[in-house]
Backbone as CSV, one residue per row, in Angstrom:
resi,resn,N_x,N_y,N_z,CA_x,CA_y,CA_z,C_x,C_y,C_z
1,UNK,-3.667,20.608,13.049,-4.344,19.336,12.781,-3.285,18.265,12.522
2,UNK,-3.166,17.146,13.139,-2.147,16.135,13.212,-2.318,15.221,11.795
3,UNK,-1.344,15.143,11.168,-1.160,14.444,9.756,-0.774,13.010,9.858
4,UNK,-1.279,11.874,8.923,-1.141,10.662,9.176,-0.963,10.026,7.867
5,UNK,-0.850,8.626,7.885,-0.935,8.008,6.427,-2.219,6.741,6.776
6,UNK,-3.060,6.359,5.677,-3.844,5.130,5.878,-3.296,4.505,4.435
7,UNK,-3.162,3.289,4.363,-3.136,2.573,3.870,-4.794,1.845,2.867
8,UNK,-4.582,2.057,1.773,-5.592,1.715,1.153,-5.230,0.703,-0.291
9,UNK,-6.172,-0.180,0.225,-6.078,-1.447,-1.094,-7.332,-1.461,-1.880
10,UNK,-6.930,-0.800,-3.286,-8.603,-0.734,-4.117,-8.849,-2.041,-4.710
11,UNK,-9.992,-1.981,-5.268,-10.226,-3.074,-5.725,-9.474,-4.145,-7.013
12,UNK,-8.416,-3.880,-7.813,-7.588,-4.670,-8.400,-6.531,-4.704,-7.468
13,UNK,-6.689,-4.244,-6.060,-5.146,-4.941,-5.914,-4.169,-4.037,-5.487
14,UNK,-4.161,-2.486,-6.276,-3.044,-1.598,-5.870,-3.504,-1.294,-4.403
15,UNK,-1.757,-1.034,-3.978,-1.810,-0.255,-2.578,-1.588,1.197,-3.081
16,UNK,-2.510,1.726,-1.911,-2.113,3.738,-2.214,-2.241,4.108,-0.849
17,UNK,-1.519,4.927,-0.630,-0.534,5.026,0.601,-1.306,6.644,0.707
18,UNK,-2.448,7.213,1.674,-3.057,8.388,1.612,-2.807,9.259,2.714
19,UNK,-2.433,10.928,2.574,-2.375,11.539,3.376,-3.793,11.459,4.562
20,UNK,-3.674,11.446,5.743,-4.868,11.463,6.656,-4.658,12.573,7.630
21,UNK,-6.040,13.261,8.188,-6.077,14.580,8.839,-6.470,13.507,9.606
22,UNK,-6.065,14.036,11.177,-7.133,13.623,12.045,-8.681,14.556,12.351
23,UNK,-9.222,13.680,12.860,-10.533,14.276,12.327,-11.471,13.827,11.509
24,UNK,-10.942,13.286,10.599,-11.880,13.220,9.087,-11.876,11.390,9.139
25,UNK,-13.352,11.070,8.534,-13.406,10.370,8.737,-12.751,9.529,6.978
26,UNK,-12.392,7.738,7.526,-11.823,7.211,6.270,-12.144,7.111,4.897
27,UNK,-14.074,7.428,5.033,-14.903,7.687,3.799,-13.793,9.162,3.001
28,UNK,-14.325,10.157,3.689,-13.502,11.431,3.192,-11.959,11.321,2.310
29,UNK,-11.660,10.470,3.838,-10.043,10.443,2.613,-9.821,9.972,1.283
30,UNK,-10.444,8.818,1.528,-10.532,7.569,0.345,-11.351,8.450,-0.705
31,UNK,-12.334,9.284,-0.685,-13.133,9.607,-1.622,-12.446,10.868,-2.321
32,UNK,-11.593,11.741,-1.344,-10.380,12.736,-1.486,-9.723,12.571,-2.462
33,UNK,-8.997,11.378,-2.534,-8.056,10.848,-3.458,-8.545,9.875,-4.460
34,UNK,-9.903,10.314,-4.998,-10.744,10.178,-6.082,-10.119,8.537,-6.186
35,UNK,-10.391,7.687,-5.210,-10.726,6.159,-5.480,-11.748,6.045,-5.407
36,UNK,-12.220,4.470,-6.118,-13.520,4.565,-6.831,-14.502,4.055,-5.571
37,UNK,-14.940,4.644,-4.485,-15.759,4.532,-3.620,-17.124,5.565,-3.056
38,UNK,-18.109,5.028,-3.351,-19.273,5.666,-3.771,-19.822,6.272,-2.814
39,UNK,-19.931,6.214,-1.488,-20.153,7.216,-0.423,-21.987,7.828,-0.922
40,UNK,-22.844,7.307,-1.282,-23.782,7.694,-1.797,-24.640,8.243,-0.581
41,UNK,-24.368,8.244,0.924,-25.553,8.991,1.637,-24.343,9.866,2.724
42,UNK,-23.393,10.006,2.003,-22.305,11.365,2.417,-21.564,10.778,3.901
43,UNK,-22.055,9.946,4.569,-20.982,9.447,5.381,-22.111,9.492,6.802
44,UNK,-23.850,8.875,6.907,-24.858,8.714,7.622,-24.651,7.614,7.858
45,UNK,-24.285,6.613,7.606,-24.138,5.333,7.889,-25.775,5.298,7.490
46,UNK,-25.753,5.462,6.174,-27.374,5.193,5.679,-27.348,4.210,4.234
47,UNK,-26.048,3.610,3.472,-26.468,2.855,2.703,-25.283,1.831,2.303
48,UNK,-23.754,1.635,2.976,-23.005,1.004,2.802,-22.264,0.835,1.549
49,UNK,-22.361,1.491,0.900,-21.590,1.739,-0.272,-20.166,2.094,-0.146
50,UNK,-19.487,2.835,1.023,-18.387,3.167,1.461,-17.559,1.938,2.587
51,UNK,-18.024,0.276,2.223,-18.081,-0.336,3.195,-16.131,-0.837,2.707
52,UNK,-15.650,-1.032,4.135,-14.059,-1.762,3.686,-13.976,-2.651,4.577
53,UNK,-13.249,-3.809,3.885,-11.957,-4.597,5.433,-11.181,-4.155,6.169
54,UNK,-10.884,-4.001,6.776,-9.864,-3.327,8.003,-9.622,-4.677,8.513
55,UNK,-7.974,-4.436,8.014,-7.022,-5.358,8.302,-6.820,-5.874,9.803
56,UNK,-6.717,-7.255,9.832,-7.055,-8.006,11.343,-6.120,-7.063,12.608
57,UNK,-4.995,-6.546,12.049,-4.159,-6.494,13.019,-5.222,-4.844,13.534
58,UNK,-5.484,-4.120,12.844,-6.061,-2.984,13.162,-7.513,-3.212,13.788
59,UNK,-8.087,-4.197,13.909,-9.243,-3.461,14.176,-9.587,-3.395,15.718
60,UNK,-8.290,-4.119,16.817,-8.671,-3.824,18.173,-8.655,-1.950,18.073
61,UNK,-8.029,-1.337,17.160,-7.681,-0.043,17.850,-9.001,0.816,17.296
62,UNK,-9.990,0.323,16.625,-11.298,0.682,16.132,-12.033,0.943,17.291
63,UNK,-13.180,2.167,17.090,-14.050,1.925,18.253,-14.993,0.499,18.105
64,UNK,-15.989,0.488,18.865,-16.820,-0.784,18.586,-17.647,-0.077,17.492
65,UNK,-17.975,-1.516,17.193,-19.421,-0.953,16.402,-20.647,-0.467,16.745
66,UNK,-21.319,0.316,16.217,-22.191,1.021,16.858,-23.671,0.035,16.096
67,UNK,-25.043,0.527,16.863,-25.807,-0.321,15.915,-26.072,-0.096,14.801
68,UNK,-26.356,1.496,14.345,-26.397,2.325,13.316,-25.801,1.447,11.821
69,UNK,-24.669,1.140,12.321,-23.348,0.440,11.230,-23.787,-1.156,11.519
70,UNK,-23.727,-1.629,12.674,-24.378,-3.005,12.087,-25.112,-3.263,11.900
71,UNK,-26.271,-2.646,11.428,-27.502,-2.411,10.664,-27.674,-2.476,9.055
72,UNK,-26.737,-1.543,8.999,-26.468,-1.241,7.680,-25.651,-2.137,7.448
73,UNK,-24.508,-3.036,7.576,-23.771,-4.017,7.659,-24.683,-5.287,7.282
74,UNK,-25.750,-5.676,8.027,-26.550,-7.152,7.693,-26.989,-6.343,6.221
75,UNK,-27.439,-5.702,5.989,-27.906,-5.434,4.330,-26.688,-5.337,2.964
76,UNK,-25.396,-5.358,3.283,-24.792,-5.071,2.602,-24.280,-6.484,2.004
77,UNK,-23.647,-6.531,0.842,-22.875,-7.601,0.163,-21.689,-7.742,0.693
78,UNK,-21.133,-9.448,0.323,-19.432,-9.369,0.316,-19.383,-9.012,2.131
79,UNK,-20.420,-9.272,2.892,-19.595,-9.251,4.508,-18.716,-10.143,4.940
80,UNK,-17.897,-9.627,5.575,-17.079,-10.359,6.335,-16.989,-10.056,7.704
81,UNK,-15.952,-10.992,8.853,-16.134,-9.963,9.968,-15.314,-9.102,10.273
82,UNK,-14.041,-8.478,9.125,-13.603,-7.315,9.240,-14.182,-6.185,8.699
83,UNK,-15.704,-6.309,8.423,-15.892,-5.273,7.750,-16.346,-4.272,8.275
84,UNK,-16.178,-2.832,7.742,-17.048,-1.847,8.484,-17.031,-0.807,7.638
85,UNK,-17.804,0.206,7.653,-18.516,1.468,7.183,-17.047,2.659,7.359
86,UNK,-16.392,2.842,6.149,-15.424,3.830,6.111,-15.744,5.505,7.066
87,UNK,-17.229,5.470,6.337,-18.277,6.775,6.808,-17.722,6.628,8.400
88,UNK,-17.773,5.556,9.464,-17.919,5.252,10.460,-16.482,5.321,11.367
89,UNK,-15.514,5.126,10.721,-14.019,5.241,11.512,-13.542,6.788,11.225
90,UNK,-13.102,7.218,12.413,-12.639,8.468,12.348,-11.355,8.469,12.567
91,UNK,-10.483,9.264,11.359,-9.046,8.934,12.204,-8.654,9.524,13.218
92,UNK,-7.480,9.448,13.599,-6.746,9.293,14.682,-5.073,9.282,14.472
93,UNK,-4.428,9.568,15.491,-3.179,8.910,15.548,-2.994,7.599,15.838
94,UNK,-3.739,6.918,17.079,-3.682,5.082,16.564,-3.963,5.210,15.372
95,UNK,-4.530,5.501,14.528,-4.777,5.191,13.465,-3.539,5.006,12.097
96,UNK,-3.123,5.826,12.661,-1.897,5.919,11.709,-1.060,4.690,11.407
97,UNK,-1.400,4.521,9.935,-0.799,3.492,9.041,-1.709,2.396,8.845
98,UNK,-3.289,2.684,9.371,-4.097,1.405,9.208,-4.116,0.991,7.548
99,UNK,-4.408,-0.010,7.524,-4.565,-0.795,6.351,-6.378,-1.151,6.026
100,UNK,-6.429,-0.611,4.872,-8.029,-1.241,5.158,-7.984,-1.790,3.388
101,UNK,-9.195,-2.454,2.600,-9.621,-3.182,1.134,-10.692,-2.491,1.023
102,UNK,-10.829,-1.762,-0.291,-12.366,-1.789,-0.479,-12.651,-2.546,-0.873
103,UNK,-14.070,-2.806,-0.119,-14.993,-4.214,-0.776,-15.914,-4.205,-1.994
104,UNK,-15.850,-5.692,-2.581,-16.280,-5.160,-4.102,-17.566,-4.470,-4.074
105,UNK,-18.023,-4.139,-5.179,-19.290,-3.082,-5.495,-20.504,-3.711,-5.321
């Protein structure tokens, strides 16, 4: 299984620099390394609680959005248009070194 790093900015501000499997999606990791992100319907793209920014330079290498996620996206707080559903990005090797914010609560 190919090993990676994501880049994660919690909500005061710190950067934490997280081991990533490929495979697993960014909800998993982030929730792995017990940051405070609530993942409350396990990674269905059913309630946006796991929602982040993904940093401008990263998000051509994202798949698109699916409707599932921009669904759940118009209901959520704090949107922007980098935002998207952690549950929803799977890593990768592009992936490696993305930068993403969790968005506030």
């Amino acid at each position: 299984m190919s090993k990676g790093k994501i880049n994660v900015i919690d909500r005061e501000g710190k950067l934490h620099q997280l081991e990533a499997k490929k495979g697993l999606v960014l909800m998993e990791i982030i929730r792995d390394a017990d940051l405070p992100i609530e993942a409350a319907c396990g990674g269905c793209a059913a309630c946006a609680t796991c929602h982040v920014y993904v940093d401008k330079d990263w998000n051509n290498k994202l798949n698109k959005i699916e409707d599932e996620e921009e669904s759940m996206l118009d209901q959520a707080f704090h949107v922007k248009e980098n935002s998207r559903l952690s549950c929803q990005i799977e890593y990768n090797d592009d992936l490696d070194g993305i930068l993403v914010t969790l968005a506030p609560e």
